[in-house]
C-alpha positions in Angstrom: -0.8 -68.2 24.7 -2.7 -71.7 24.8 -4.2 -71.2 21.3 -0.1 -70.0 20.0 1.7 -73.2 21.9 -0.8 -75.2 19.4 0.9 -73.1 16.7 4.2 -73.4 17.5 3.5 -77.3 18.3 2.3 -77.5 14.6 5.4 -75.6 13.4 7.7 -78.3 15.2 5.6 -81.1 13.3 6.3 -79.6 10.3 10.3 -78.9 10.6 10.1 -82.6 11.6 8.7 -83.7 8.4 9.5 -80.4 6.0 13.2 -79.6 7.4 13.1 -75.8 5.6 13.8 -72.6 6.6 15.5 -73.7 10.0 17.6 -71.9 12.4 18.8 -71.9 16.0 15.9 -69.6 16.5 13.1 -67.8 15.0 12.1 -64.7 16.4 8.3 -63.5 17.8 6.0 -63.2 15.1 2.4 -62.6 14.2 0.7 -65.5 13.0 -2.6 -65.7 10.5 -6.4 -67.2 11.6 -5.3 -70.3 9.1 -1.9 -71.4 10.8 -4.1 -71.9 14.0 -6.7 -73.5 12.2 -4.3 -75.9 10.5 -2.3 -76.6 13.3 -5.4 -77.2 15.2 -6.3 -79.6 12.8 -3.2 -81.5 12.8 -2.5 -81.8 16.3 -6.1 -82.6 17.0 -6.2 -85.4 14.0 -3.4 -86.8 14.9 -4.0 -87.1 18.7 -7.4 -88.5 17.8 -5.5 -91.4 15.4 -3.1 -92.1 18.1 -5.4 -93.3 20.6 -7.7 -94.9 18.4 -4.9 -97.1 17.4 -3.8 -98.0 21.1 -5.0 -101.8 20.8 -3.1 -103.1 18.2 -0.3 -99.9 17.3 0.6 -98.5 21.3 3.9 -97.6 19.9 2.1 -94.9 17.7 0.5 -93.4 21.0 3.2 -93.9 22.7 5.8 -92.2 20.6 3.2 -89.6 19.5 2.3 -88.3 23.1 6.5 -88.5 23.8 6.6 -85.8 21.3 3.9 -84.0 23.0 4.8 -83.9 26.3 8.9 -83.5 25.8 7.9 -80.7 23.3 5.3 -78.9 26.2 7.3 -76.8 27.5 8.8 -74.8 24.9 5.9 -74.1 23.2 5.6 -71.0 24.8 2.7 -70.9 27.6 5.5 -69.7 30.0 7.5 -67.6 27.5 11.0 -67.3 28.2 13.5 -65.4 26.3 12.8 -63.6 23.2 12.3 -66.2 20.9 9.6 -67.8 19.5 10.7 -71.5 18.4 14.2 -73.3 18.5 14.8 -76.1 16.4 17.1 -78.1 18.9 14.1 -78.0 20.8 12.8 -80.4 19.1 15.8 -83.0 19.2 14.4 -85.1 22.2 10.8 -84.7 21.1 11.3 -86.4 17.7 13.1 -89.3 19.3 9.2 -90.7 20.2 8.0 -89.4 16.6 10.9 -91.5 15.0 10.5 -94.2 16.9 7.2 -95.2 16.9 7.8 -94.5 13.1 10.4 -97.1 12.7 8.3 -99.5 14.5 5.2 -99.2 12.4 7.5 -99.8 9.7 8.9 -102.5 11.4 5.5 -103.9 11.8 5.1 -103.7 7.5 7.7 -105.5 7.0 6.4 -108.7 8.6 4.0 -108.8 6.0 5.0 -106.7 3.2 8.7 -106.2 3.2 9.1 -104.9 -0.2 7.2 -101.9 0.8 8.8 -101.5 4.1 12.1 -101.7 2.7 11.0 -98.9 0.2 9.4 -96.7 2.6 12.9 -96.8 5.2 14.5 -95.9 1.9 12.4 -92.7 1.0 12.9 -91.5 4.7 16.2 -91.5 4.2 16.6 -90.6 0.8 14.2 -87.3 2.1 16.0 -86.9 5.3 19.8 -87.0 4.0 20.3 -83.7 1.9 18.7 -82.4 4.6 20.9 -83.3 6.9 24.0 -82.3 5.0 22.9 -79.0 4.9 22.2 -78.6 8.8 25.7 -79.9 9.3 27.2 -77.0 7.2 25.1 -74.6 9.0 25.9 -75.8 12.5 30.1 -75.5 11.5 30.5 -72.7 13.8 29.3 -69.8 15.3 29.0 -67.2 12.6 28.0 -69.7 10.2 24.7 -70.7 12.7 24.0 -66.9 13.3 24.2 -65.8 9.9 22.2 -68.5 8.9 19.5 -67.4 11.4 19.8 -63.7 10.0 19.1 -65.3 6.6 16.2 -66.8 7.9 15.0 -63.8 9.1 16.6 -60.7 9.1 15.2 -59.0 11.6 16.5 -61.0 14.3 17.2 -59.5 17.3 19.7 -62.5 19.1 21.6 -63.2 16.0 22.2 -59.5 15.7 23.6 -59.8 18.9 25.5 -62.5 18.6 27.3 -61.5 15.6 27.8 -58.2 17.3 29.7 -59.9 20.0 31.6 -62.4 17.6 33.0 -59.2 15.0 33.7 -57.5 18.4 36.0 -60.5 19.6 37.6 -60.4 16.1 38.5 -56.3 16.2 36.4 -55.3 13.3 34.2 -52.6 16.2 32.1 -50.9 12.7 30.7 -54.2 11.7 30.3 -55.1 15.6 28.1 -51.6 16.2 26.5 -51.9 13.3 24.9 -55.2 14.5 24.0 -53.8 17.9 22.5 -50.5 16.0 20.6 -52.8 14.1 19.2 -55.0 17.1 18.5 -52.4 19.1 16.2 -51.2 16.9 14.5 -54.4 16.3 13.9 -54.7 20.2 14.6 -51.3 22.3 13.6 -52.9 25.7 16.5 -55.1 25.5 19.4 -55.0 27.3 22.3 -56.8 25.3 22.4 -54.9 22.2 23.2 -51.6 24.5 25.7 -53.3 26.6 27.5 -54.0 23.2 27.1 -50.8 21.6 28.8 -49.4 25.5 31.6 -51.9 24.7 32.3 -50.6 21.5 32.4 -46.8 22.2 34.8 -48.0 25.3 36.9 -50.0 22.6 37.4 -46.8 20.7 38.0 -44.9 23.7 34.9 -42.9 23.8 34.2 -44.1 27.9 32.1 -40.6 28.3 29.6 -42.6 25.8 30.2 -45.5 27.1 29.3 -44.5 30.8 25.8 -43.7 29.7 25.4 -47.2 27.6 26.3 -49.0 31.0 24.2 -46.9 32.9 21.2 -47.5 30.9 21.6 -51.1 30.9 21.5 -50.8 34.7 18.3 -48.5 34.7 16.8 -51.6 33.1 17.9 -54.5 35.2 20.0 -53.5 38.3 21.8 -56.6 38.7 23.6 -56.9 35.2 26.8 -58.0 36.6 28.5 -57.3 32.7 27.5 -53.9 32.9 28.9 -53.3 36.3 31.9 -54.3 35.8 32.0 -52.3 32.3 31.1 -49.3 34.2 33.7 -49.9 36.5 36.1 -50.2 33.9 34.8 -47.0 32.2 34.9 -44.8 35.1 38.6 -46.6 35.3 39.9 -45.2 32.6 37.9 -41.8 33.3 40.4 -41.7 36.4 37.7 -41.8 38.8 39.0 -44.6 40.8 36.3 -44.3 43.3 33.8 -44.6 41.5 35.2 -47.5 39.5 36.1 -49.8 42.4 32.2 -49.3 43.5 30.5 -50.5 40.4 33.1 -53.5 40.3 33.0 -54.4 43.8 28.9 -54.6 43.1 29.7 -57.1 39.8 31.6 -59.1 41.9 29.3 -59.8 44.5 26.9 -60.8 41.1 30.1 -62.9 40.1 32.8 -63.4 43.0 34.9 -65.2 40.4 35.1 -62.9 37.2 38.6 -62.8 36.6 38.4 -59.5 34.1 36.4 -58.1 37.1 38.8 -58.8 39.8 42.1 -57.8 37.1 39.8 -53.9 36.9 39.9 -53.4 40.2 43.0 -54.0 40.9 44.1 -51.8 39.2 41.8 -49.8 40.4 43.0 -50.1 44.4 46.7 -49.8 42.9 45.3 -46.2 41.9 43.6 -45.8 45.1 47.1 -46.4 46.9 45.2 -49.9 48.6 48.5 -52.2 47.6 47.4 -54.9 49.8 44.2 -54.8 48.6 45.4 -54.9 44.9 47.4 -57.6 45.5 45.2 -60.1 47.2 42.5 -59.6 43.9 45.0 -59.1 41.5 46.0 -62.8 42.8 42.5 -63.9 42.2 42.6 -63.0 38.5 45.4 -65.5 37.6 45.9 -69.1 39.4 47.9 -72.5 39.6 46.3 -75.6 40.3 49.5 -77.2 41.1 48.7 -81.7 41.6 50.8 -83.3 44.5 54.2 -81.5 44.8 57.2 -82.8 46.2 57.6 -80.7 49.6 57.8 -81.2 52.9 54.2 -80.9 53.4 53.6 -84.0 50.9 57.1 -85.7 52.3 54.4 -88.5 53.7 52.6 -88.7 50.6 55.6 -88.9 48.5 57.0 -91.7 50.8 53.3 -94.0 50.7 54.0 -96.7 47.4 49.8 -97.1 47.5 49.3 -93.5 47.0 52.8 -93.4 44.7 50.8 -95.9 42.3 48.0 -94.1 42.1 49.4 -91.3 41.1 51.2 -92.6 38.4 48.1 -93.8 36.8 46.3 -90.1 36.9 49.5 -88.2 35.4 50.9 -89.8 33.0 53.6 -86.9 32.0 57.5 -87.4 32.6 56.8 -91.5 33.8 54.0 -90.7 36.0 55.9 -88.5 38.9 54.8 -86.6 41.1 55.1 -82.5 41.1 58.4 -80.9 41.7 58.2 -77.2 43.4 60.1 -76.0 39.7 57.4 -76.7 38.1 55.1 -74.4 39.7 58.0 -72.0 39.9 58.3 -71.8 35.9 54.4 -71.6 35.7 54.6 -68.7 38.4 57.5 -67.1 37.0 55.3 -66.9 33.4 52.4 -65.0 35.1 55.0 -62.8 36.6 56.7 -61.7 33.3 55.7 -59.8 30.3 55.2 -63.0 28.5 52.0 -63.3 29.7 51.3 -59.8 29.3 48.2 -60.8 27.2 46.7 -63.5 29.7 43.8 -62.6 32.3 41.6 -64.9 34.1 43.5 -68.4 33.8 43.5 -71.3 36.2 46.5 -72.9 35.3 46.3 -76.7 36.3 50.5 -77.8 36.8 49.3 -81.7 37.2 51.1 -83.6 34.9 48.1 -84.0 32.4 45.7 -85.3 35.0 42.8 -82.8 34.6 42.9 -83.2 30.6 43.5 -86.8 30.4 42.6 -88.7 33.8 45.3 -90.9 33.1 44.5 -91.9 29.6 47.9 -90.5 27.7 47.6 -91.6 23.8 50.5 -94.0 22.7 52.4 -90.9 20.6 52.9 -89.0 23.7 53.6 -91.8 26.4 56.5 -92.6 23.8 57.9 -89.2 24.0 57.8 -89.1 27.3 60.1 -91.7 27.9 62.0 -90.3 25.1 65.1 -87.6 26.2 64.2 -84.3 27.2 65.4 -80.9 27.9 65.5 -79.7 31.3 62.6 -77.8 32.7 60.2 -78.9 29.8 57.2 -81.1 29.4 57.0 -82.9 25.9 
């Protein structure tokens, strides 16, 4: 592992100064007598040069052991995860790199700056198309994992994660296809089975599914996704029993999964537990109503200090405080079949305080004092 971090420190150094072939991750991967060899070479070289030049260049050494120590511990003496480089790993390490760059450049110029001037503007003139291109690849979610499976195709994660993104869109063939496909790249691993298990229960197929979840568990007893897949499985199996066991384990693992806590309620509805249902059925969807006018908050309402205060964290409908209708409305949506599609929702009735902290843009203050219908915010 000591002899591959020097590898994979020489593979960071290089992506710094020959941005090609990057991804959000590269996968394991055996590497030739010569890559350690060179890297050896470089890191060693350089090291050597850095301290040499501590009397009159300490921003060399300086930035040049930055990059060293920030970039220690992903190099992969204490491996974690299934990767074997990142390149946002390298974003705070090349800030020392960079810098003491800039500076020795900085230095040139005070005697030569013709040559500084056109060595800033090769940099950049090197660095810029490069740059372009990472900010098309970074545009979203598929376009970053595809972008790692055309880096390497055998990749494992992006498999994955491209599983779970055509999964989230519907298209369930394209989504098994890429948990097939990384589960055959790493058979030890636990998320392409989960997925494959969410795809047979997506078609129906829970019988197949039951075993999917179950493996996952034989592999790491305190997947909290699988448990509460399994209890949702055995759900729709009609083994209620069964079902409110395996979700009543996932929510010890997660006390606050609101999918979780929707299952089994529905599963203690089954079970003829109403009471039960009702109080975790509760948990799944909530308001976070702000100060309300009631009689609780009569002394509140009353207090001009505390009146003033509000006004400058909610800036909706002149800055008021909450009136018990507007929790009712927000209530009354959860109840009805309009929301027949929602699960797992805090919904904050505060008169824009948790999104804006008082900070309403000009458009939207004007409306507000603009008229209104009743019962709506603008």
């Amino acid at each position: 592992r000591a002899a591959l971090s020097v590898v994979h420190a020489g593979i960071y150094l290089r992506q710094l100064a020959f941005p090609s072939g990057l991804a959000i991750f590269h996968p394991m991967s055996t590497r030739g007598w010569w890559e350690y060899a060179l890297s050896a070479l470089a890191i060693g070289g350089l090291t050597r040069e850095a301290i040499r030049g501590w009397p009159d260049r300490p921003w060399l050494a300086i930035g040049w052991l930055w990059f060293l120590g920030t970039i220690a511990p992903f190099l992969g003496i204490l491996q974690a995860g299934a990767q074997e480089t990142c390149d946002h790993y390298a974003y705070l390490p090349a800030v020392g790199l960079y810098a003491a760059i800039g500076l020795q450049i900085g230095r040139m110029g005070e005697r030569r700056p013709r040559a500084a001037l056109a060595t800033s503007a090769a940099i950049i003139a090197w660095l810029l198309p490069w740059t372009w291109l990472q900010i098309a690849t970074w545009k979203d979610d598929e376009t970053l994992y595809r972008r790692a499976l055309a880096v390497d195709e055998d990749s494992p994660i992006a498999h994955v994660f491209l599983g779970d993104i055509e999964f989230e869109r519907g298209d369930l063939e394209a989504a098994g296809a890429h948990y097939d496909r990384a589960g055959s790249l790493a058979p030890d691993a636990t998320e392409p089975l989960l997925g494959w298990g969410r795809v047979r229960a997506a078609l129906g197929d829970h019988d197949a599914a039951v075993l999917a979840f179950e493996a996952v568990l034989r592999r790491d007893a305190e997947h909290s996704a699988a448990e509460s897949e399994l209890g949702r499985s055995y759900l729709e199996l009609g083994r209620s029993d069964l079902a409110l066991q395996f979700l009543d384990e996932a929510l010890a693992l997660r006390p606050d999964h609101a999918q979780t806590l929707d299952w089994r309620g529905c599963a203690l509805i089954r079970l003829g537990r109403i009471p039960e249902a009702i109080e975790s059925l509760s948990r799944s969807v909530e308001l976070a109503p702000a100060l309300v006018e009631t009689p609780m908050a009569r002394r509140a309402a009353g207090d001009e200090t505390i009146m003033q205060f509000t006004a400058t964290k909610q800036p909706l409908d002149g800055g008021r405080i909450g009136r018990p209708e507007d929790c009712d409305e927000a209530a009354v949506y959860f109840l009805s079949d309009a929301s027949r599609f929602v699960t797992g929702q805090v919904l904050a009735v505060d008169g824009g305080w948790t999104v804006s902290e008082g900070q309403v843009p000009q458009r939207l203050d004007q409306a507000t004092k603009g008229p209104k219908v009743q019962g709506t915010n603008p």
